[in-house]
C-alpha positions in Angstrom: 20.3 37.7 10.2 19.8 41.2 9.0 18.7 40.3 5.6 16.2 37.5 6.4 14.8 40.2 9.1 14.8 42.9 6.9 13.4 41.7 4.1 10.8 38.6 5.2 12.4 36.7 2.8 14.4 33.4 3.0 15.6 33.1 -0.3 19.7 34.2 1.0 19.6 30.2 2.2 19.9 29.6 -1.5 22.1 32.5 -2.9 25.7 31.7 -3.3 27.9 34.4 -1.7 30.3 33.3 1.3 34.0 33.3 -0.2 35.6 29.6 -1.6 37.4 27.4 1.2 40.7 28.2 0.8 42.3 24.7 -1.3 46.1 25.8 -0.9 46.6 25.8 -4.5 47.3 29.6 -4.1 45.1 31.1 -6.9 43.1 34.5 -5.5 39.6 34.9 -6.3 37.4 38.0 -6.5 35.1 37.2 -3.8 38.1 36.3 -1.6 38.8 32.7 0.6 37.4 31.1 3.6 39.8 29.1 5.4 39.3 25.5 5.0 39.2 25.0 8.9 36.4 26.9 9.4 33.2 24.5 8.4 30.0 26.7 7.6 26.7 25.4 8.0 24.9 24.1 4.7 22.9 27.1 4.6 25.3 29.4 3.7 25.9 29.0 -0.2 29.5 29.6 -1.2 30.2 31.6 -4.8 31.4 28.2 -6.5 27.9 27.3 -6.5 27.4 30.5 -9.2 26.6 29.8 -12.7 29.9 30.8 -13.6 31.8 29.7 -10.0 34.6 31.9 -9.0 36.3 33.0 -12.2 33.8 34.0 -15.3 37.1 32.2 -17.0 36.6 29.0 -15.9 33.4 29.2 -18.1 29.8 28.0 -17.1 30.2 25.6 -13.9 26.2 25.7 -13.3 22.9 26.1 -14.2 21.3 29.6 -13.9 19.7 30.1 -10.3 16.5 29.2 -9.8 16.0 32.3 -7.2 16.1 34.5 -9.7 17.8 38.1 -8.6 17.9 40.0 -5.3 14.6 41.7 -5.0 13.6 39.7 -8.7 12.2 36.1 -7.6 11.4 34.1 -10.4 8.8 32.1 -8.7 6.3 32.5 -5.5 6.8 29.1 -4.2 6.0 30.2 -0.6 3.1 32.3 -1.9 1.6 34.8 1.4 4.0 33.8 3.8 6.8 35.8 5.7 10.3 34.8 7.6 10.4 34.4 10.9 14.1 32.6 11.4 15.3 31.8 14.5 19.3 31.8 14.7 20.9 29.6 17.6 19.5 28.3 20.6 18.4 30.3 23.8 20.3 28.7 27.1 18.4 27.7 30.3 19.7 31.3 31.9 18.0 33.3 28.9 21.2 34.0 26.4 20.9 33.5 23.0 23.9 31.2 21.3 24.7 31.1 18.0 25.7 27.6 17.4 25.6 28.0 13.8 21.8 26.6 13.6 19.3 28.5 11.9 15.4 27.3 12.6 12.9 28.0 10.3 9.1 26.9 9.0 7.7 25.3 6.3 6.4 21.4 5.1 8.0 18.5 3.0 6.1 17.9 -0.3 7.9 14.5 -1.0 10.8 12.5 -0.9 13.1 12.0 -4.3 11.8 8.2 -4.9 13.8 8.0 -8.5 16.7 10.3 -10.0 19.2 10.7 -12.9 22.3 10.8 -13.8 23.8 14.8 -13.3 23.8 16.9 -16.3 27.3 17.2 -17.3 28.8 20.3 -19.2 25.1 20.6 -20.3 24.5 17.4 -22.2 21.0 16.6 -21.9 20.9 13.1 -20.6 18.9 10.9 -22.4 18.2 8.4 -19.5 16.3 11.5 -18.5 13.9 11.6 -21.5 13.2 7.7 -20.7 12.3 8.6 -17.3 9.8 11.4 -19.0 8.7 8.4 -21.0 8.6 5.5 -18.3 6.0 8.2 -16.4 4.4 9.2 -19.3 3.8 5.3 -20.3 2.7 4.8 -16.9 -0.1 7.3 -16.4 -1.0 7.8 -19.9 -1.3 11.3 -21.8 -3.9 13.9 -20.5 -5.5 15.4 -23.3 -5.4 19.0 -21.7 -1.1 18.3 -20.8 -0.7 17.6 -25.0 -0.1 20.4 -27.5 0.0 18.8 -30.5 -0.7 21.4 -33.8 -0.5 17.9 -36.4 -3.7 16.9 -37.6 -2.0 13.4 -38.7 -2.9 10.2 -36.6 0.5 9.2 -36.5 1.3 7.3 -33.5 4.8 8.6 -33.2 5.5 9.8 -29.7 7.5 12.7 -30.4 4.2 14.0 -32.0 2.9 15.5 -29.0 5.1 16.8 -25.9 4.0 16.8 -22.3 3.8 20.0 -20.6 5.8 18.4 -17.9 8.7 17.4 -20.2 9.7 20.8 -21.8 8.4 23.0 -19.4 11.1 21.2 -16.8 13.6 21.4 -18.8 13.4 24.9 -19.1 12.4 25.6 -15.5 9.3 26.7 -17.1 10.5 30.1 -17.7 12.5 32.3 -20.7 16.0 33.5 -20.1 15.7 36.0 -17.1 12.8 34.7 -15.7 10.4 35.8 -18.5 7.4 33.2 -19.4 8.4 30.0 -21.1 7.1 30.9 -24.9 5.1 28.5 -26.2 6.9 27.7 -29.1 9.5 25.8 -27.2 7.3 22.9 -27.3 7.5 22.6 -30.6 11.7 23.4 -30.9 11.1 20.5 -27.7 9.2 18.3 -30.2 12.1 18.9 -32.5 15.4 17.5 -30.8 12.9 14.7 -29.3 12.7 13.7 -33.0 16.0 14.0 -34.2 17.6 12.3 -31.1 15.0 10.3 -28.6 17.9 7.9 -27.2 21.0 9.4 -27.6 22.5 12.0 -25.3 22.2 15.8 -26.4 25.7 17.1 -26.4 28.1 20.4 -26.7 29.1 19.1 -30.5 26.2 17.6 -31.6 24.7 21.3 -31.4 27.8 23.0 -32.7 28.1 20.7 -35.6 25.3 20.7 -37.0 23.2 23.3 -38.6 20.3 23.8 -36.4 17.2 25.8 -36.6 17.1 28.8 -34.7 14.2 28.1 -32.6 15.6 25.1 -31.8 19.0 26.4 -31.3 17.6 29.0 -28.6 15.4 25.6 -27.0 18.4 23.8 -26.7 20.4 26.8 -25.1 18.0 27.7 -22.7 17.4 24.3 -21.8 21.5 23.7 -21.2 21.4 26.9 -19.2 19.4 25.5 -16.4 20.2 21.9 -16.5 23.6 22.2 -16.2 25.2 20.4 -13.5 22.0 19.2 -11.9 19.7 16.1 -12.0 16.6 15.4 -12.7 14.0 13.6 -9.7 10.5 12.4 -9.2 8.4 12.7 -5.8 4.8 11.4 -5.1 2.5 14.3 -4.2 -0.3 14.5 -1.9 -3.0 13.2 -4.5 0.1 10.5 -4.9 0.9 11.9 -8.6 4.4 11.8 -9.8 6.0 15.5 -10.4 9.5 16.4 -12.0 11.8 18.5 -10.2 15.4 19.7 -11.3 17.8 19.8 -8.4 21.3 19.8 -7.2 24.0 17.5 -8.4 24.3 16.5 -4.7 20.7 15.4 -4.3 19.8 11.6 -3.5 16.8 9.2 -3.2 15.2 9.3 -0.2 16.3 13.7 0.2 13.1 15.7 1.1 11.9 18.8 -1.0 10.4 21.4 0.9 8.8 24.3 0.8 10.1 26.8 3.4 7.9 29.4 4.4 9.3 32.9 2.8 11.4 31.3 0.7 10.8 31.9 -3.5 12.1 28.3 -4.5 11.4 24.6 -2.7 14.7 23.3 -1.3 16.4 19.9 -1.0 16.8 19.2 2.8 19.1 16.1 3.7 17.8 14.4 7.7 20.5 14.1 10.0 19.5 12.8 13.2 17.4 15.9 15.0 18.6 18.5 12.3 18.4 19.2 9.0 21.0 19.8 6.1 20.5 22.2 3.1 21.4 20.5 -0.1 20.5 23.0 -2.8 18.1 25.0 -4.3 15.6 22.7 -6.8 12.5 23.2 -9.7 9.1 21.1 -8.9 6.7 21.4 -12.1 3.7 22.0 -10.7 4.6 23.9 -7.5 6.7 26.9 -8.1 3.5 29.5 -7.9 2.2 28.4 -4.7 0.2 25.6 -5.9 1.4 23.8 -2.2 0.3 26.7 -0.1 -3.3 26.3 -1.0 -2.9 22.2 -0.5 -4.6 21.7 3.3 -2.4 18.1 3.6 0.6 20.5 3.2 -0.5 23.1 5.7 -1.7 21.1 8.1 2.3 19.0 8.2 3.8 22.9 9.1 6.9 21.8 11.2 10.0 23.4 12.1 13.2 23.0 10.3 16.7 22.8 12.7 19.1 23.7 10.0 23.0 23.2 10.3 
């Protein structure tokens, strides 16, 4: 409560920090236990949803967040707005109860109509470049969405990259939320050559001798793809966008845009409330593109969350 109030900002539904459930196996942890009787609601993230989990021994566990640092955002998803949460219910005789619910604002962009397989340890799927290629095959190129440097005809797709294909895979950013050089279309362009149909995996990048740009792709891509999945929605103007989201996402999920809140969220419906499943990446609407979309405004509702 204080930090949503104190800050305006609703992006602590998406940062892990609540101590593990206690499992019984007896191992401590840093950030301590919760006991496995007490059930938190889903928007309170628990530390084994870090990059690194519990233990920076244990090795990576997920990909980097998409919220970026305390204070640090990455992205402006929510672009203008402000949090005004509302935590518990207030009774017929005017007392507040905290039931665990937390109410907040905001609109759903789409629901998850295909997904992929997770991204495990990550490998870079490659049932996820064929749904890349399925959409691309089904709504053609764009001339301004190509950045081919060749001055070949060849007809090879690998040729020229769809923004929407690296820039996903990358979260359209650099490591530490710096700007996605340019250049990784190219190190993109690269791996999509040497291996269109076959999975991307640990060994196949330490075997081999690799090219540094495309070493540092490949890394940065692995970084934010691990342990999540890769989903389409239908927009407003009923285009297809990518998204990156949790390994725990499903078909028919909504992703949202919560006012106040730096990254859209996947929200699961159950009956008259709402479940948080995860954090998530939409190309296309990570700078506030939705804010400024009147169909999105206009579907401003309120969120029960549990």
């Amino acid at each position: 409560m204080h930090c949503t109030h104190t800050s305006k900002c609703l992006d602590i539904v998406c940062r892990p920090w609540a101590p593990r459930t206690n499992t019984g196996t007896g191992h401590g942890s840093q950030y301590g236990t919760w006991r496995k009787s007490d059930k938190l609601p889903s928007w309170i993230r628990q530390v084994n949803h870090l990059p690194f989990g519990t233990d920076s021994t244990t090795g990576r566990r997920n990909g980097d967040l998409f919220i970026g640092h305390p204070n640090q955002p990455y992205y402006a998803t929510a672009l203008g707005s402000a949090a005004m949460p509302i935590f518990g219910y207030v009774t017929e005789s005017g007392k507040r109860e905290f039931n665990g619910s937390m109410t907040v604002s905001g609109f759903v962009v789409g629901v998850i109509n295909k997904i992929s397989s997770r991204s495990q340890g990550g490998t870079l799927p490659a049932d996820w470049i064929k749904l890349f290629k399925c959409q691309q095959d089904d709504d053609g190129y764009d001339e301004n969405d190509e950045m081919n440097d060749d001055d070949d005809n060849e007809s090879d797709k690998t040729d020229s990259v769809p923004n929407h294909l690296w820039r996903t895979l990358v979260a359209d950013r650099g490591p530490g939320g710096t700007s996605a050089p340019l250049w990784y279309h190219q190190a993109c362009r690269y791996w999509l050559g040497e291996y269109s149909d076959v999975d991307i995996t640990t060994d196949m990048i330490r075997d081999k001798k690799l090219p540094s740009m495309a070493l540092e792709f490949i890394q940065r891509v692995r970084s934010v793809i691990w342990n999540r999945t890769l989903f389409t929605i239908t927009d407003s103007e009923n285009r297809q966008l990518f998204g990156l989201g949790p390994p725990n996402a499903k078909e028919v999920h909504s992703i949202c845009v919560l006012h106040a809140c730096s990254v859209p969220v996947v929200l699961r419906q159950v009956g008259g409330h709402w479940r948080l499943v995860g954090e998530c990446f939409v190309y296309g609407m990570m700078d506030g593109e939705a804010m400024q979309v009147k169909k999105y405004v206009e579907r401003t509702q309120e969120f029960v969350l549990r």
